[in-house]
N, C-alpha and C positions, 0 to 999 in steps of 0.2 A: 551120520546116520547110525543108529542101535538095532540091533535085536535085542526085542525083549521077550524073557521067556517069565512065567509065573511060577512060584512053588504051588503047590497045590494048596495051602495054607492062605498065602496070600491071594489065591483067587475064592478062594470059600469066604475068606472077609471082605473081598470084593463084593462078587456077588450077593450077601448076605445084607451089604449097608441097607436101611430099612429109606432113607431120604434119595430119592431120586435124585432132588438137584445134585446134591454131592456127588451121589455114584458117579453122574453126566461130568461135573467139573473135574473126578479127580480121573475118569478116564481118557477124559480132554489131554491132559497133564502126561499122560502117557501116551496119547498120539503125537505131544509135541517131542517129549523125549525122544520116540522114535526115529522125529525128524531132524535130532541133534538138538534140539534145544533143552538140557536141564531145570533151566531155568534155576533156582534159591534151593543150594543143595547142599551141606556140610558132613564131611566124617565124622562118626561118633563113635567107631572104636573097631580091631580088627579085620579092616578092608570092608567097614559095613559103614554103607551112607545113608544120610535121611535127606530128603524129598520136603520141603517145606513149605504148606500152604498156609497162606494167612486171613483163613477165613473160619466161618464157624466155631468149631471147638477145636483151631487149630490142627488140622489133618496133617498126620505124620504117612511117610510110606516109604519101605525101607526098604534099602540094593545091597548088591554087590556086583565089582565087576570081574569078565572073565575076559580076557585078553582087551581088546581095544575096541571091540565093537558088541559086545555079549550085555547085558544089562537081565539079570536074576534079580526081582521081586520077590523079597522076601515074607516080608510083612506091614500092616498096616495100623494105624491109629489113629487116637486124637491129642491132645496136649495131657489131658486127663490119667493117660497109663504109658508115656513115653518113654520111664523108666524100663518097665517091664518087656515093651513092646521091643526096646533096642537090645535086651535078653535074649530074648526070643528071636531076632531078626540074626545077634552071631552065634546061640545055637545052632540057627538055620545054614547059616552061610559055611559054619564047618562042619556041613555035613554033607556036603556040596563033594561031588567029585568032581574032578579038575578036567 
């Protein structure tokens, strides 16, 4: 089991997605992480993970973790600005107090 907590960043682009079904599927995705399951999830740099869904235009959503059960939500995307989005996800993460 996780706590999950949201940047404020990562719930503005939450809330924000314009396509319901996605909103629905990627906050499914985060009831299951809640309930321990990550499901397809690899490091991409600095203690920062991406969240991998294999549907649409590729939905990215990016973590970090804090001790063993803490899961920060950093940021989110699609395949389209992955680059940029995984910038932004470890500017976010060091900026994180411990």
């Amino acid at each position: 089991m996780y706590k999950i907590k949201r940047t404020d960043e990562f719930a503005h682009w939450l809330d924000n997605l314009k396509d319901s079904k996605v909103k629905a599927r990627l906050i499914r995705r985060l009831e299951k992480v809640a309930q321990g399951n990550l499901g397809d999830v690899k490091p991409v740099a600095s203690g920062v993970f991406e969240m991998r869904e294999f549907f649409g235009s590729g939905w990215r959503m990016y973590y970090t973790l804090r001790g063993t059960v803490l899961i920060i939500m950093l940021a989110g995307g699609d395949k389209s600005n992955q680059q940029t989005d995984i910038k932004k996800a470890i500017r976010l993460a060091s900026m994180l107090e411990d």
